[in-house]
N, C-alpha and C positions, 0 to 999 in steps of 0.2 A: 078466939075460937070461932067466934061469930064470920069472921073475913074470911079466916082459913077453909070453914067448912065451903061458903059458896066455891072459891078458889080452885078448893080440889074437887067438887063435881061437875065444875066445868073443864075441867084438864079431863077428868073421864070420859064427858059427853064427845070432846073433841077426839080424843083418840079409839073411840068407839066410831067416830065419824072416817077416823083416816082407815081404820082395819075394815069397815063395811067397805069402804071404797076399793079396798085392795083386790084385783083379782083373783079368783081362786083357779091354780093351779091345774086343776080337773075341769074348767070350763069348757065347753063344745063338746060334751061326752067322754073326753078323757079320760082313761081307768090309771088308777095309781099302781104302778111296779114298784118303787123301791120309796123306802123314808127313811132320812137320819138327819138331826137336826132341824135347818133353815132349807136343807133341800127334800126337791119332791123329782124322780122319774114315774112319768107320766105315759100313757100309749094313748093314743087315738090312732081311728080308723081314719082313711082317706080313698075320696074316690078313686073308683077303679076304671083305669085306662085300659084301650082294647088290648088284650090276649094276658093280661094281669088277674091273679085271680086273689091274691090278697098284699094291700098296700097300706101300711102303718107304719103311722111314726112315733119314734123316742123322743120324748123332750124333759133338758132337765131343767126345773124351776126353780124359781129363789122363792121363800113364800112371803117375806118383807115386801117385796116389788110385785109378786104376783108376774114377772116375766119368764117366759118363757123361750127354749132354742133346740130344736133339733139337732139332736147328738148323730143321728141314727133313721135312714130313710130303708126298710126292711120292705122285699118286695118278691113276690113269689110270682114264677111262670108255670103253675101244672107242676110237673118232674122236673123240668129244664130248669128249673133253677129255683132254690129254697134257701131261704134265710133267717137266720136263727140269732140272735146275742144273749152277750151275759152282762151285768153289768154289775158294780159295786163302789160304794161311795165311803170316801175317808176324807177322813179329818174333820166330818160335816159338812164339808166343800165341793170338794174334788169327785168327779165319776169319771170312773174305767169305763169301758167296754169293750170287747170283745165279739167281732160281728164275723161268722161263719154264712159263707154263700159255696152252694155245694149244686153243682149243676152234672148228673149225666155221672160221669165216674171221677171227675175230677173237684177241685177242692181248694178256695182262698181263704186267708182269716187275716184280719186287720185288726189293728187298736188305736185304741187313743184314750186321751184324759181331758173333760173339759174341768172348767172352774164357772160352778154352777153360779155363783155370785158374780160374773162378770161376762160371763155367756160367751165366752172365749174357748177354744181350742187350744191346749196348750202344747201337745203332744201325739204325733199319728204315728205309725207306724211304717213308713215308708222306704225307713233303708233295711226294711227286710222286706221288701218286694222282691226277692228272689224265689225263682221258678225252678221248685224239686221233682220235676216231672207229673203229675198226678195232681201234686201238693205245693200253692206256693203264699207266702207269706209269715207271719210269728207262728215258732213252733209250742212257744208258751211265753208267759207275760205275767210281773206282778208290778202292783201299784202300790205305790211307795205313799210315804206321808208329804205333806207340804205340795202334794201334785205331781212327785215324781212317777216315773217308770222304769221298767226295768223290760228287755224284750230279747226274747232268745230266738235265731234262726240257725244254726248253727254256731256262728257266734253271739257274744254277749252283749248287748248293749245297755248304755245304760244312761238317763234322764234323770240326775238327782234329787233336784226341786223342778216347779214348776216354770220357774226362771229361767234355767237350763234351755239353749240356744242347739246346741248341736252334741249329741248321746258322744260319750267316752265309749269306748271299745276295753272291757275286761277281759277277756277272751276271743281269739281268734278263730276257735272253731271246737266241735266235738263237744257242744254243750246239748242236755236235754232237759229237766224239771227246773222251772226257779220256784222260789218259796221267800215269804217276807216273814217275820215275827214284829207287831207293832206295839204290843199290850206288856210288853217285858217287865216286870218288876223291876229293873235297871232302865227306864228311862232309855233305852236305846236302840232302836227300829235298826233290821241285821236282814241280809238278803243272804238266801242260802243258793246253791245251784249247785246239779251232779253235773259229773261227765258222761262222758262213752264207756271209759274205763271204771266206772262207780267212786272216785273220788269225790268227795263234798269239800266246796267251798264253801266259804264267808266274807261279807263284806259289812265292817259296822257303816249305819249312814248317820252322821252327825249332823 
């Protein structure tokens, strides 16, 4: 008892030494948006370049590592253009976002998913970079478990895990809401989506 005790207050002393050492997440002013788990989204302000009237960024942090990465560079011109996101984090890993730039009468929205543990980008939203006059980009988006996506522009597309290389194609067009259910008493994360015509699909994701 005698060994053990010095033993284990110096395994304390030391890891009271490594977590002091860890950066925090909120360092240089940073305000905290979102918490689940080991991750933190963070906003800090950033200086403002001429004709900029507000520039801030998303970053999501591991809090083991105290590293952090810009997800999300939001940057306002006056009227001419305003920028907004949403963001949400699953698995304790994984952040969506969803970044709306709305300038004048016209209107983009992008996504993506990083993986806040590896400060990786896993997933953008790119092949719906299509232009609906007015409106071009994801018409709606849900994020899946394990880092996947799911992203509707008329059609469906769809990023299983995080791993996933290049989105399957469920639908070819005439889609508008997706919806994910992850918390199922069944153990089984299910993507729902209407049409045009109001039919509702499903997709279990194993």
């Amino acid at each position: 008892m005698r060994i053990l005790l010095p033993a284990f207050l110096l395994f304390a002393l030391l890891a009271s030494a490594a977590e002091a050492k860890t950066p925090s997440c909120t360092r240089g002013g940073a305000k905290l948006e979102a918490a689940d788990g080991k991750v933190r989204v963070v906003r800090k302000k950033l200086e403002l370049p001429k004709q900029r009237t507000r520039r801030e960024a998303l970053m999501a942090c591991w809090t083991s590592s105290g590293k952090r990465k810009t997800i999300v560079l939001e940057e306002d011109l006056g009227d001419d253009l305003v920028t907004h996101s949403a963001l949400e984090i699953v698995d304790e890993r994984y952040v969506g976002i969803v970044t709306d730039f709305v300038g004048g009468v016209s209107e983009s929205r992008s996504a993506a998913v990083w993986d806040a543990k590896t400060r990786r980008r896993l997933h953008a939203s790119k092949a719906c970079d299509v232009d609906q006059g007015d409106f071009s980009g994801v018409d709606d988006v849900a994020f899946l478990p394990r880092g996947g996506m799911a992203m509707s522009c008329r059609k469906l597309l769809l990023f299983r895990t995080g791993a996933t290389k290049t989105p399957e194609q469920l639908e070819a067009g005439g889609v508008r809401s997706l919806a994910v259910t992850r918390h199922s008493h069944f153990f089984i994360a299910r993507l729902y989506w209407t049409l045009e015509d109001g039919a509702v699909k499903f997709l279990d994701l194993s």
